[in-house]
PAKOL-396775 format. One record per atom (N, C-alpha, C): x, y, z; chain; residue in three letters. Coordinates in steps of 0.2 Angstrom, whole numbers. Example, Ala and Ser with C-alpha at 12.3 -4.5 7.8 and 13.67 -1.06 7.14 Angstrom:
      x      y      z  kette  rest
     66    -28     39      A   ALA
     62    -22     39      A   ALA
     66    -16     39      A   ALA
     64    -11     35      A   SER
     68     -5     36      A   SER
     64      0     39      A   SER
END
This chain:
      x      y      z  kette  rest
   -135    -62    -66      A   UNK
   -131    -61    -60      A   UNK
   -127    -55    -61      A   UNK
   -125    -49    -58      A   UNK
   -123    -42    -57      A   UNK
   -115    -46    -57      A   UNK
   -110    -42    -62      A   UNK
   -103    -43    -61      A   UNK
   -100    -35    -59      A   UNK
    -95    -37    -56      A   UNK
    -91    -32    -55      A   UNK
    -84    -31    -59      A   UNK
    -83    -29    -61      A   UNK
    -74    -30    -65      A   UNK
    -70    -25    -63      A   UNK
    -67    -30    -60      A   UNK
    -59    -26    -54      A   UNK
    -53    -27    -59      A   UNK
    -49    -22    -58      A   UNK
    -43    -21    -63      A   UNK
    -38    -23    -58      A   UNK
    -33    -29    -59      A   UNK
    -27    -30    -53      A   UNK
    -20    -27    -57      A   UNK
    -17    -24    -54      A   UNK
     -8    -21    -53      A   UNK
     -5    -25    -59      A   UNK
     -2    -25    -64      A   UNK
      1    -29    -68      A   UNK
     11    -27    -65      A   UNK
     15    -31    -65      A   UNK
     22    -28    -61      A   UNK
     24    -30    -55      A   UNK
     26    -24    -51      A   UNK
     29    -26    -45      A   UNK
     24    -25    -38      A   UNK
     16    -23    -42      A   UNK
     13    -23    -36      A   UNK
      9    -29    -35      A   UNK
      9    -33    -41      A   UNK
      5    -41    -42      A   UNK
      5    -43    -38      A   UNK
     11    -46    -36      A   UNK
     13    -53    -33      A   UNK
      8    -50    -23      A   UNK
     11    -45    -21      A   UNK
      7    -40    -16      A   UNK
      1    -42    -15      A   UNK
     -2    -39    -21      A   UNK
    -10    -34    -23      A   UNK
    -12    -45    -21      A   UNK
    -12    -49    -24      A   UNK
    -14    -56    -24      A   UNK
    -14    -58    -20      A   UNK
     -9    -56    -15      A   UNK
     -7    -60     -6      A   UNK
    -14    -56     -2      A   UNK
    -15    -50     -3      A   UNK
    -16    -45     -1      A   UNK
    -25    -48     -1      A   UNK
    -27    -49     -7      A   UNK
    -33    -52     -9      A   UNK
    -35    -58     -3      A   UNK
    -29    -61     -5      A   UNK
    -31    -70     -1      A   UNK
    -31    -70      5      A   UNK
    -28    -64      8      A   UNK
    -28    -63     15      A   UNK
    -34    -60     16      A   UNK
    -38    -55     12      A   UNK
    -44    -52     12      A   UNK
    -51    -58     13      A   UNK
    -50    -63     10      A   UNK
    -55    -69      6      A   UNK
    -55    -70      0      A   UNK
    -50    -68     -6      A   UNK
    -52    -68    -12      A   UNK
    -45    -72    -15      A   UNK
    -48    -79    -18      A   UNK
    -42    -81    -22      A   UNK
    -41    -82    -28      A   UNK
    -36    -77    -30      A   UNK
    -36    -74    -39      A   UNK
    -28    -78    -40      A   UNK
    -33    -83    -45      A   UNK
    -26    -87    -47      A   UNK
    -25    -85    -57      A   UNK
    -18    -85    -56      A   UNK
    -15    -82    -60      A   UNK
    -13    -88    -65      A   UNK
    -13    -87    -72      A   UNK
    -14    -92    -77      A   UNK
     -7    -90    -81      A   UNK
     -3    -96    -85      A   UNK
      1    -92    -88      A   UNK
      0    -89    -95      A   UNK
      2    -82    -97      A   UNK
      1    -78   -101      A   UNK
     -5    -75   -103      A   UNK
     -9    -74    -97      A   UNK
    -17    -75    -97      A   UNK
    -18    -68    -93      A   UNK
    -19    -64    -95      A   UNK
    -25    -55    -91      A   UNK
    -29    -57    -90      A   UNK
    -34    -62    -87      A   UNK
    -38    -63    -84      A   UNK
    -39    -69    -80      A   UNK
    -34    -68    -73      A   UNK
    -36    -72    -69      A   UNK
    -44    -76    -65      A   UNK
    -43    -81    -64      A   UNK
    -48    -84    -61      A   UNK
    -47    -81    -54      A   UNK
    -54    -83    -51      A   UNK
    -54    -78    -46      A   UNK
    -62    -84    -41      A   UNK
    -61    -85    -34      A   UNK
    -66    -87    -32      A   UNK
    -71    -83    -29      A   UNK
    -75    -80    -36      A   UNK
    -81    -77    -34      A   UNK
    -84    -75    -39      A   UNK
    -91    -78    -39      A   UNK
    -94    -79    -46      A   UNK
    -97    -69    -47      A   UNK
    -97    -67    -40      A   UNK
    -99    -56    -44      A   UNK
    -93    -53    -44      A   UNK
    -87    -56    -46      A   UNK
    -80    -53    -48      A   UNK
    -78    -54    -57      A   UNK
    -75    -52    -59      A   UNK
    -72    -54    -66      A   UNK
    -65    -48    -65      A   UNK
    -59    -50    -64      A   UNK
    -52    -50    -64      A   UNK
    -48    -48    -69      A   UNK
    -44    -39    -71      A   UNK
    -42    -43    -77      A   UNK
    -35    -39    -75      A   UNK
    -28    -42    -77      A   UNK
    -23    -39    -77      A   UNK
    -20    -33    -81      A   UNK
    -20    -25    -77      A   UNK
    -18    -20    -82      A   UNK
    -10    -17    -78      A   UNK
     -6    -13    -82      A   UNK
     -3    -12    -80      A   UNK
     -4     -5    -74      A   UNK
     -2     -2    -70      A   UNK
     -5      1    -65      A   UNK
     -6     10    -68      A   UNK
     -2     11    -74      A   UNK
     -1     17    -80      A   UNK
     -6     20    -82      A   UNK
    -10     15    -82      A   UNK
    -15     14    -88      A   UNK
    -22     10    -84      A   UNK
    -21     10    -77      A   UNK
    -27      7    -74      A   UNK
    -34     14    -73      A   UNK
    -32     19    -71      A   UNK
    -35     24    -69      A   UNK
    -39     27    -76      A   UNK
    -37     26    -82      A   UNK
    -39     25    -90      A   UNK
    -46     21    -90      A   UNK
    -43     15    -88      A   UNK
    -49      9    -90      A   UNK
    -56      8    -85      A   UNK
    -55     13    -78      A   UNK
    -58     13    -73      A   UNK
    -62     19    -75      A   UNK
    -58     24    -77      A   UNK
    -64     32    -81      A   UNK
    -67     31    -87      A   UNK
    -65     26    -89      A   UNK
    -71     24    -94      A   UNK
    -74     21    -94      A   UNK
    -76     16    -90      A   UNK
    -79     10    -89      A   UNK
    -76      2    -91      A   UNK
    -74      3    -94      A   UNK
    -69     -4    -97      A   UNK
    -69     -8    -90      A   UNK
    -70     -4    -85      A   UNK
    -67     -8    -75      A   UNK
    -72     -4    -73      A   UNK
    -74     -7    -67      A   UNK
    -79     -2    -63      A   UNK
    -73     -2    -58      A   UNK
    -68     -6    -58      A   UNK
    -64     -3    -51      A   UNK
    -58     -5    -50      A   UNK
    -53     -4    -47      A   UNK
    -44     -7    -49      A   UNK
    -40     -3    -45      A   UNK
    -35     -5    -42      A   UNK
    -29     -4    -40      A   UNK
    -25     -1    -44      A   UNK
    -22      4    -40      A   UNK
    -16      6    -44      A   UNK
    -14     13    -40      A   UNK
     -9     16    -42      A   UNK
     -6     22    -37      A   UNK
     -8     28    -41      A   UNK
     -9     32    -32      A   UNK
    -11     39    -32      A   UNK
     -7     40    -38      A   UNK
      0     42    -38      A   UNK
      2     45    -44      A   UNK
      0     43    -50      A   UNK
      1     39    -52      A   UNK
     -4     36    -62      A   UNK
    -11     40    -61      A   UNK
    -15     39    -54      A   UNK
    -22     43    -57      A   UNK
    -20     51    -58      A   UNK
    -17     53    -52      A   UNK
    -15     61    -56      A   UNK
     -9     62    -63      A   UNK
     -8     57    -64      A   UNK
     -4     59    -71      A   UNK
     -8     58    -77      A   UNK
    -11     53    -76      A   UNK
    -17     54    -80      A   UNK
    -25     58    -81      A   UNK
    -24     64    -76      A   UNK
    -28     68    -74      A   UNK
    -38     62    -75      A   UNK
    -36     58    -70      A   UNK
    -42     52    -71      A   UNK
    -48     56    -66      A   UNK
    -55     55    -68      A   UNK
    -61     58    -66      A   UNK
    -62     51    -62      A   UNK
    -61     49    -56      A   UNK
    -64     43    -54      A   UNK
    -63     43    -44      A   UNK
    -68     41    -42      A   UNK
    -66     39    -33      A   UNK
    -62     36    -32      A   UNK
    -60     41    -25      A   UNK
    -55     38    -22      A   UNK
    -59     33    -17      A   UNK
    -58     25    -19      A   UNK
    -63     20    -11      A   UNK
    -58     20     -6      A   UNK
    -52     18     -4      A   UNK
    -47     16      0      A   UNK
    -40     17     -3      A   UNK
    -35     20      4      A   UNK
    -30     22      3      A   UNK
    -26     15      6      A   UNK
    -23     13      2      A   UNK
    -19      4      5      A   UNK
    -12      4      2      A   UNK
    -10      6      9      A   UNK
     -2      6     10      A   UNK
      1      1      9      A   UNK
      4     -3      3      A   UNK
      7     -6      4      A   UNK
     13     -8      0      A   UNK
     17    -11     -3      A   UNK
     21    -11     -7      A   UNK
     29    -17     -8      A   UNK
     31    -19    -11      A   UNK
     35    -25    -11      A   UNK
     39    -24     -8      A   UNK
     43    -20     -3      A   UNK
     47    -18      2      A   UNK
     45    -16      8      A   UNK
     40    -12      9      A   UNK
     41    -10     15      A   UNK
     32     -6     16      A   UNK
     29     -3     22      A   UNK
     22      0     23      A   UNK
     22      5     22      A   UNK
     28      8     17      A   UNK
     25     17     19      A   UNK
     27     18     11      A   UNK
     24     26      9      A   UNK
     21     29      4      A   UNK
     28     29      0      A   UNK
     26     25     -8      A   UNK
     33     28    -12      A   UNK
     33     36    -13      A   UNK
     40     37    -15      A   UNK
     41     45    -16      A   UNK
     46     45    -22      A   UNK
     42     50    -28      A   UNK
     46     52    -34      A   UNK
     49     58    -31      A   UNK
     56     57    -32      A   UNK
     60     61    -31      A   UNK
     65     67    -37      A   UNK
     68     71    -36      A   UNK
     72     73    -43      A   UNK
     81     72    -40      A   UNK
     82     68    -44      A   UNK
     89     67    -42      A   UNK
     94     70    -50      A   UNK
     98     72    -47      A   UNK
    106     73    -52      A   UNK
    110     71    -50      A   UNK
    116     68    -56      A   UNK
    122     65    -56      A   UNK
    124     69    -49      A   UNK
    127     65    -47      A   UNK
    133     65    -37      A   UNK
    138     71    -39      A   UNK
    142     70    -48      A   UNK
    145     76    -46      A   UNK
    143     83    -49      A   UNK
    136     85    -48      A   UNK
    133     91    -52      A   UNK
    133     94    -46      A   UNK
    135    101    -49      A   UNK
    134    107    -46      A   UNK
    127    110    -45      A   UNK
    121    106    -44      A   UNK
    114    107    -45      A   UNK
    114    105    -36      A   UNK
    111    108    -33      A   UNK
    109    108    -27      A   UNK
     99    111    -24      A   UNK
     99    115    -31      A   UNK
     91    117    -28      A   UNK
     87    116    -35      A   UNK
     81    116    -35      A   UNK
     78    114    -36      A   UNK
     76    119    -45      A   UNK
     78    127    -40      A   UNK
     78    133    -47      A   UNK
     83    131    -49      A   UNK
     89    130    -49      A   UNK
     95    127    -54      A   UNK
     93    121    -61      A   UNK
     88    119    -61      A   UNK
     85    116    -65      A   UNK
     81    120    -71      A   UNK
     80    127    -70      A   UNK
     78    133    -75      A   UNK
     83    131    -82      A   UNK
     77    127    -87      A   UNK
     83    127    -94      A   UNK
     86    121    -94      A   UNK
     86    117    -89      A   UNK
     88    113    -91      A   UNK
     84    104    -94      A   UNK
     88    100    -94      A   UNK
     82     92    -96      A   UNK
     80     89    -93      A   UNK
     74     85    -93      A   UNK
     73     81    -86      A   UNK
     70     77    -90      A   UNK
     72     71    -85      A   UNK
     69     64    -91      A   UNK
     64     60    -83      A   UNK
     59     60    -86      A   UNK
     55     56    -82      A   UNK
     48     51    -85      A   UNK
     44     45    -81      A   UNK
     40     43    -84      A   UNK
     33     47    -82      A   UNK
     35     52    -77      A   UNK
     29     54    -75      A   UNK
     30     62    -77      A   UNK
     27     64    -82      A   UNK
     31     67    -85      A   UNK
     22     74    -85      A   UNK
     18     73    -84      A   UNK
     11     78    -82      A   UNK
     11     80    -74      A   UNK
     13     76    -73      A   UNK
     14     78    -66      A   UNK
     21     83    -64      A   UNK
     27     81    -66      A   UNK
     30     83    -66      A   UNK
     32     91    -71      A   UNK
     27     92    -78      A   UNK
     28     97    -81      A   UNK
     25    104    -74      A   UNK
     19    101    -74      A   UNK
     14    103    -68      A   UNK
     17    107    -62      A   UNK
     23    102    -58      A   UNK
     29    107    -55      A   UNK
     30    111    -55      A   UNK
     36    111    -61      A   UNK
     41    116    -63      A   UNK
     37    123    -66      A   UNK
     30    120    -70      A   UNK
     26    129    -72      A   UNK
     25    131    -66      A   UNK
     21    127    -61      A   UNK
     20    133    -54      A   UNK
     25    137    -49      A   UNK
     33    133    -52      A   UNK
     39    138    -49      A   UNK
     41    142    -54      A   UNK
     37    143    -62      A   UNK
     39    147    -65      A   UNK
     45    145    -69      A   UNK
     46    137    -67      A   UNK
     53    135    -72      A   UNK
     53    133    -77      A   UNK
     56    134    -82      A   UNK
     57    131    -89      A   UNK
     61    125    -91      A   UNK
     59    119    -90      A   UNK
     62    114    -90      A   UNK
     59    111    -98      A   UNK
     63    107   -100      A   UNK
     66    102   -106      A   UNK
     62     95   -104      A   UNK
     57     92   -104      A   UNK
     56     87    -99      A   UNK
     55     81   -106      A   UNK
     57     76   -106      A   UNK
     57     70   -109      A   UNK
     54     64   -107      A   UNK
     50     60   -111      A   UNK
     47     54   -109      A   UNK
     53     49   -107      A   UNK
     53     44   -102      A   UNK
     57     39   -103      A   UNK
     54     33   -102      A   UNK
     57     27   -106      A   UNK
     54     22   -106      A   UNK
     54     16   -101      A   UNK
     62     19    -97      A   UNK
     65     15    -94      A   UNK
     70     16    -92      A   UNK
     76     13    -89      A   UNK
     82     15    -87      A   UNK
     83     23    -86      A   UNK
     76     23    -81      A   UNK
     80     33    -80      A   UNK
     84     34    -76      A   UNK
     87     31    -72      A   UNK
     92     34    -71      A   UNK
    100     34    -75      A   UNK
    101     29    -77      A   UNK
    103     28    -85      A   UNK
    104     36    -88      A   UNK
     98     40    -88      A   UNK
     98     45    -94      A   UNK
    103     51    -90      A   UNK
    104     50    -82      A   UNK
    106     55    -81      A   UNK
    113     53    -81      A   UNK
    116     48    -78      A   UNK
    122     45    -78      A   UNK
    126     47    -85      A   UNK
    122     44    -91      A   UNK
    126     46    -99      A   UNK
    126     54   -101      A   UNK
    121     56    -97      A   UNK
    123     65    -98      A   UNK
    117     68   -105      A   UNK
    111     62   -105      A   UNK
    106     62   -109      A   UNK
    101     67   -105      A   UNK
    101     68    -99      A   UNK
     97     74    -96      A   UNK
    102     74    -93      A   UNK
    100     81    -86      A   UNK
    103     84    -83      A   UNK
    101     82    -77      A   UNK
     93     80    -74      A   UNK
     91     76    -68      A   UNK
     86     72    -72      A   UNK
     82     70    -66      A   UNK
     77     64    -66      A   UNK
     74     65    -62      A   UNK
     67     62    -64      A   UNK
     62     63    -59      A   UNK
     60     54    -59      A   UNK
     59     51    -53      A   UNK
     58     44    -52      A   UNK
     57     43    -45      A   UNK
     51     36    -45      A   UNK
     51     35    -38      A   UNK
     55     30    -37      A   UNK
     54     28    -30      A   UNK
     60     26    -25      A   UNK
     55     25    -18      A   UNK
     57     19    -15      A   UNK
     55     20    -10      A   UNK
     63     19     -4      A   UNK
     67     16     -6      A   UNK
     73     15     -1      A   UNK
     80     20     -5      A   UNK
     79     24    -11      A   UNK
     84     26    -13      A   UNK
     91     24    -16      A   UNK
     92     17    -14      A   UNK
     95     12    -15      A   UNK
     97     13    -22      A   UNK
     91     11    -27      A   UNK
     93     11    -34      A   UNK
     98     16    -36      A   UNK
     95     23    -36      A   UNK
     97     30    -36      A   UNK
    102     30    -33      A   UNK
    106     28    -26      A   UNK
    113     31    -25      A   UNK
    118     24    -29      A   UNK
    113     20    -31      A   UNK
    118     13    -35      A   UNK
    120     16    -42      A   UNK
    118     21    -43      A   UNK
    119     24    -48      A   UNK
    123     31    -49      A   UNK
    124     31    -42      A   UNK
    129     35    -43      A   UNK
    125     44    -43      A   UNK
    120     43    -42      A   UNK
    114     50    -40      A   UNK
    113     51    -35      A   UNK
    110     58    -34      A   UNK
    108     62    -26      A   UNK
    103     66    -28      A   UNK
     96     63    -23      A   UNK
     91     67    -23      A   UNK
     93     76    -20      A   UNK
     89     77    -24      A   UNK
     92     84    -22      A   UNK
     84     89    -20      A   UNK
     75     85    -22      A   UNK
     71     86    -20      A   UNK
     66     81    -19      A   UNK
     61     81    -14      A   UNK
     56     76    -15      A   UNK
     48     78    -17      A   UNK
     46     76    -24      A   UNK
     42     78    -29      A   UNK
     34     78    -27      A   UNK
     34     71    -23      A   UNK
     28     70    -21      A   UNK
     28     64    -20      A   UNK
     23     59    -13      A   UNK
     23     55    -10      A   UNK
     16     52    -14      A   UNK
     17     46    -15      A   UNK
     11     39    -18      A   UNK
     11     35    -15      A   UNK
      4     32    -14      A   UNK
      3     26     -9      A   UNK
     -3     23    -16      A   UNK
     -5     16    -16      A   UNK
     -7     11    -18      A   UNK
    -15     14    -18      A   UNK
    -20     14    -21      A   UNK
    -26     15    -18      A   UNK
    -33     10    -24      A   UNK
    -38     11    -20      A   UNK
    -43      6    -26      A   UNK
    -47     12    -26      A   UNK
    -47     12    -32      A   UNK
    -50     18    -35      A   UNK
    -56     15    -39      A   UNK
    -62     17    -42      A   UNK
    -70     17    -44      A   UNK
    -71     21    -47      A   UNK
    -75     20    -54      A   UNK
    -80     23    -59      A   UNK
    -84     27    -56      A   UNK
    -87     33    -58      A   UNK
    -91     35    -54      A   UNK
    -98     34    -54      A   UNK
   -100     31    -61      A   UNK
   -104     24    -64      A   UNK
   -106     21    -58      A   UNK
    -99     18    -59      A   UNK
   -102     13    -55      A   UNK
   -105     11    -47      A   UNK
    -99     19    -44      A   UNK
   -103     21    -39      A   UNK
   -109     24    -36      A   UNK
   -113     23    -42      A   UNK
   -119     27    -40      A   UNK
   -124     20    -43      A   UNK
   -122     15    -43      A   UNK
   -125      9    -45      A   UNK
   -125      6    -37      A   UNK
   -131      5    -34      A   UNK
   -131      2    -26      A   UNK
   -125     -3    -25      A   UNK
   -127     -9    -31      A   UNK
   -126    -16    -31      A   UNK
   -117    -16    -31      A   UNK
   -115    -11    -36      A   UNK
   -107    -10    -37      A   UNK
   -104     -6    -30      A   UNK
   -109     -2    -27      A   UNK
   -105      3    -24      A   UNK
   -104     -1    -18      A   UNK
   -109     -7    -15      A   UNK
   -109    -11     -8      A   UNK
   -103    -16     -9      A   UNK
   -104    -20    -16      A   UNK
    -98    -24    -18      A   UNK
    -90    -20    -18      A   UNK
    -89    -11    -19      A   UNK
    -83    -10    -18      A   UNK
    -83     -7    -12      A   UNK
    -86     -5     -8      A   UNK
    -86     -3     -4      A   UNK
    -85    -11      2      A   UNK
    -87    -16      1      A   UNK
    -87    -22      6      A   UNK
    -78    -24      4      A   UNK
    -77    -23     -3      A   UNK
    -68    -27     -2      A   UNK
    -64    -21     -2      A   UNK
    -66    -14     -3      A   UNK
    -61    -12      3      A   UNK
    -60    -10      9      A   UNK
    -67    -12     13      A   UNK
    -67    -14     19      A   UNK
    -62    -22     24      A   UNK
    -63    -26     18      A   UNK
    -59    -33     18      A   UNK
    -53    -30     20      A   UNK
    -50    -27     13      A   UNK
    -42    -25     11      A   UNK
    -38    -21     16      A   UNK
    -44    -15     18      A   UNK
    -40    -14     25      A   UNK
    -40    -15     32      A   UNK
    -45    -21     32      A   UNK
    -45    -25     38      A   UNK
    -40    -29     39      A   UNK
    -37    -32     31      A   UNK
    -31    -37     31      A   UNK
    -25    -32     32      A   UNK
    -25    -26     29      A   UNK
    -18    -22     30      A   UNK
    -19    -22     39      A   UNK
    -24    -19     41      A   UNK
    -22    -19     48      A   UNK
    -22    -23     51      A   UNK
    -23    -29     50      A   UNK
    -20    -36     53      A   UNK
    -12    -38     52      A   UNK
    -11    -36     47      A   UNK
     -6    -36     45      A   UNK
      2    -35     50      A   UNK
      2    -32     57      A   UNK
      8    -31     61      A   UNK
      4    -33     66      A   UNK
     -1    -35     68      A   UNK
     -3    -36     75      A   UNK
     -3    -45     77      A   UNK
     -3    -48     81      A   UNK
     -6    -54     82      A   UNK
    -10    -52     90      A   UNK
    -15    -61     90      A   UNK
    -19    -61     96      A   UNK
    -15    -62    103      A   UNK
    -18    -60    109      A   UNK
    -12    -65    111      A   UNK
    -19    -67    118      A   UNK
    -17    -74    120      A   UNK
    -21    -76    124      A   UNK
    -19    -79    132      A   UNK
    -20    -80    135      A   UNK
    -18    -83    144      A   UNK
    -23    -84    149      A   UNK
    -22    -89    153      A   UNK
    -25    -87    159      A   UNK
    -21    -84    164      A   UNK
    -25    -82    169      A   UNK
    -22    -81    174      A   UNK
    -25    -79    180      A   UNK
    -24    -80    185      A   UNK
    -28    -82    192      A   UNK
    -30    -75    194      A   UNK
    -35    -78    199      A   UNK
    -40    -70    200      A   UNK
    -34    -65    205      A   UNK
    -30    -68    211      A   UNK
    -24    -63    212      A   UNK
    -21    -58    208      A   UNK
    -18    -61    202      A   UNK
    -13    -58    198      A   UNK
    -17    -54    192      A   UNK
    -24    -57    190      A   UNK
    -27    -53    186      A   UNK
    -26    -44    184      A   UNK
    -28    -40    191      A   UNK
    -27    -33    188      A   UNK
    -20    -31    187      A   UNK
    -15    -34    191      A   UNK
     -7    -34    187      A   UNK
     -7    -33    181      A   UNK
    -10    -41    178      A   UNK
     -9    -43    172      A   UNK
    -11    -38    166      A   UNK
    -19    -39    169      A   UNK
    -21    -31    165      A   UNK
    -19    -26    164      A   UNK
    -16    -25    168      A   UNK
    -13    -17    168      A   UNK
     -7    -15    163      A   UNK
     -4    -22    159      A   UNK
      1    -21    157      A   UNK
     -1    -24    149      A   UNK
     -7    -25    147      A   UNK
     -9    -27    143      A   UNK
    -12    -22    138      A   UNK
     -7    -18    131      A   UNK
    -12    -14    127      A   UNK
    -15    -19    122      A   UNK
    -22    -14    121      A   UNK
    -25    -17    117      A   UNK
    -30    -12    111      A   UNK
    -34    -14    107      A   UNK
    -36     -7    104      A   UNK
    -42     -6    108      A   UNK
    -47    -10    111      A   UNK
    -50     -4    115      A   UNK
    -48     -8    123      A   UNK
    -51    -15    125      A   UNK
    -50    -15    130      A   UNK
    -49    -23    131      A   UNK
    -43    -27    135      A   UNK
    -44    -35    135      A   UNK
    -51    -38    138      A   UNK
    -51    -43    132      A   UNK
    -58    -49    134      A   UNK
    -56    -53    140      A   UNK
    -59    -52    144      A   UNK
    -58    -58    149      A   UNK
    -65    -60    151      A   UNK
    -63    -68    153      A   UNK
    -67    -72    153      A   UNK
    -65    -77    159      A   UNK
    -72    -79    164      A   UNK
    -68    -83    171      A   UNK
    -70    -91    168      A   UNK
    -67    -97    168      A   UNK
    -66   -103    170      A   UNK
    -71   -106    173      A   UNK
    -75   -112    168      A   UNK
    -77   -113    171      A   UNK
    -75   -119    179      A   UNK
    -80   -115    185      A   UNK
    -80   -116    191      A   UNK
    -72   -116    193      A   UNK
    -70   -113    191      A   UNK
    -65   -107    195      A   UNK
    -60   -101    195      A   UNK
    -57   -101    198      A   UNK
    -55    -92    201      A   UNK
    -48    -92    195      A   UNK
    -48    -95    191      A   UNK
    -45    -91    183      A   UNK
    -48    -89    180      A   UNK
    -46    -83    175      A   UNK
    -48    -80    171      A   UNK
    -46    -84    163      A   UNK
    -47    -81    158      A   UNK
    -42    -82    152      A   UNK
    -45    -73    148      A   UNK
    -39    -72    147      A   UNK
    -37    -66    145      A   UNK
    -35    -66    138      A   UNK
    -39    -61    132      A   UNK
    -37    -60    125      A   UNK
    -36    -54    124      A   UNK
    -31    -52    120      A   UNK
    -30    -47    117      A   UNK
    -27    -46    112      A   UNK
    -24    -39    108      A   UNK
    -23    -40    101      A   UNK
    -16    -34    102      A   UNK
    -12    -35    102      A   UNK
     -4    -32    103      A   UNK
     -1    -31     94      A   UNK
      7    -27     95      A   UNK
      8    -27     86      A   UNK
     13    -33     90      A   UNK
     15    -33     83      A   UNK
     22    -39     83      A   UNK
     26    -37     87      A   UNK
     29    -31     88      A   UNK
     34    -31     87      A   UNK
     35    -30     96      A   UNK
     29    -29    100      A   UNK
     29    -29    107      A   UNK
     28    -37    110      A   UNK
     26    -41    106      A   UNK
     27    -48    109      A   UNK
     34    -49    113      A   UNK
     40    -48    110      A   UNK
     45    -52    114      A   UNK
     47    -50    117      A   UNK
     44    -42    122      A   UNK
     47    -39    128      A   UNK
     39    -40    132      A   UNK
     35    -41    128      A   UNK
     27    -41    135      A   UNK
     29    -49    138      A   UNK
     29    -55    132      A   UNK
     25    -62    136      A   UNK
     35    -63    141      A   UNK
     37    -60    141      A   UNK
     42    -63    148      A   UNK
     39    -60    154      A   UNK
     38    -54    153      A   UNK
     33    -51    157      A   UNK
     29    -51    161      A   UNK
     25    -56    156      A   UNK
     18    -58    157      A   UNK
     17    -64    162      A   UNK
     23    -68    158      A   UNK
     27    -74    163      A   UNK
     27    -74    170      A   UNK
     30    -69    170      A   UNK
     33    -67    175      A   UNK
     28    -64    181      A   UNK
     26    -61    178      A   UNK
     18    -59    182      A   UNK
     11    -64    184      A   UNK
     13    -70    182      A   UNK
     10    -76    184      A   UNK
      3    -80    180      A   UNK
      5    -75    171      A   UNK
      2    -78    165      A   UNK
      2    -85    164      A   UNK
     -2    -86    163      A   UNK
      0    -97    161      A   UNK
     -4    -97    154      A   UNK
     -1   -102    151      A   UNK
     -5   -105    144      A   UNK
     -3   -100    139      A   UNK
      1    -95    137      A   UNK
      0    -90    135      A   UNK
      1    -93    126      A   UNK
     -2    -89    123      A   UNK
     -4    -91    115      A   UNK
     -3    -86    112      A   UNK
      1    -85    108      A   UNK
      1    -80    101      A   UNK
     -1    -84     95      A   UNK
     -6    -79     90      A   UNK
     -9    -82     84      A   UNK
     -9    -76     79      A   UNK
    -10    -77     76      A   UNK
     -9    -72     69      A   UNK
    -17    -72     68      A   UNK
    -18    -64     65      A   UNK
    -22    -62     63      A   UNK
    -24    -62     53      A   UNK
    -31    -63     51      A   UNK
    -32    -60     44      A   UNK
    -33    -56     44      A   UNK
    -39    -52     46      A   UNK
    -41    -45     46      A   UNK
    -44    -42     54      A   UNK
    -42    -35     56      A   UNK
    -47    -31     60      A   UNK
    -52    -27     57      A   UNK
    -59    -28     59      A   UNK
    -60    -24     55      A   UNK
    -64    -19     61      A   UNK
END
């Protein structure tokens, strides 16, 4: 039997990157102190890497395929396919952003003010990468952790770190003062292995999964009857992605009407809808659109 070996997020996109599967079809149960979970699907084999170091074990084979962010593949200058861009993240749908922040009360305000000076970061290829194409001569240090820590005690002079709410970073008493570059989540692929039929169909089928489940993700169904009078009313106040299913009753002058709306338009459309002469109305939650 042909195996695939998918690499999963080790940290803070785990607990996600796992909801995100089960929501797709896939359930990867997690063992304790165990990098390879079980997984219900005998052409899978699952193994826990850190996201640093996924795009490593995907360009050389070790994984024919793995999650992990835009950024780690470009800092580790990784030769591998991009299959899907999957927006997602422990806080919120939009792309993390490394930023360069300095102490709140530094006289640094642009970005050439940082000529000669230290900059501690974990992303540290990327960011040399920067500052040679503005011609800057920066001091850049690995950090292992606590970076924002290194600017606060006066160990650099800024920081390059992501952030998606900036929160951290002004809890510390810093101000971005540039935004370095945006990263979003992606499942990336060997190029091995995409030129293998049997691998290319199996990653190309679960990131078709994973972004059926993201875009399920803010919408639900919504369902009603409603009488043949009131019907084009009804319709007309109904968005949908391409057009509402309606269906008549049988042997009589009801219809039942389906459609797929986001969340967030539910609790101004079904008063609405109410009121317009909808009956029976249903909302249900979606897994995937695909």
């Amino acid at each position: 039997m042909s195996l695939l070996k998918l690499g999963i997020p080790k940290g803070s996109l785990e607990d996600a990157t796992i909801a995100l599967f089960a929501k797709s079809g896939w359930q990867i149960k997690l063992t304790s102190r165990n990098y390879f979970p079980e997984v219900d699907d005998a052409e899978l084999s699952c193994s826990i890497c850190r996201p640093q170091e996924m795009s490593r074990y995907v360009e050389s084979g070790m994984l024919d395929a793995g999650i992990t962010g835009k950024d780690w593949t470009l800092e580790n200058g990784s030769e591998v396919e991009i299959v899907a861009d999957l927006i997602y993240s422990k806080v919120s749908r939009k792309p993390t952003r490394w930023v360069i922040a300095v102490p709140g009360d530094s006289n640094i305000t642009r970005v050439e003010q940082l000529d000669g000076k230290r900059i501690s970061t974990e992303l540290v290829n990327v960011t040399r990468k920067f500052f040679e194409q503005r011609g800057l001569a920066v001091d850049i240090s690995f950090s292992w952790g606590a970076t924002e820590a290194k600017a606060v005690s006066g160990l650099a002079d800024a920081i390059v770190e992501v952030t998606e709410t900036e929160s951290t970073i002004r809890a510390h008493g810093l101000r971005v003062i540039h935004e370095l570059m945006q990263s979003n989540t992606q499942l990336i692929a060997n190029k091995a292995a995409m030129a293998d039929p049997w691998k290319r169909a199996k990653i190309e089928n679960i990131a078709m999964l994973l972004r059926g489940a993201l875009r399920a993700d803010r919408i639900v169904g919504l369902k009603m009857n409603v009488a043949k009078e009131q019907l084009d009313a009804v319709i007309a106040m109904l968005p949908s992605l391409n057009a509402p299913t309606v269906a008549q009753l049988y042997k009589q002058e009801w219809f039942s009407v389906e459609t797929v709306i986001s969340v967030q338009q539910v609790r101004d459309l079904v008063p609405q809808l109410k009121k317009a002469g909808a009956e029976g109305i249903i909302e249900y939650s979606l897994n995937k659109v695909i």
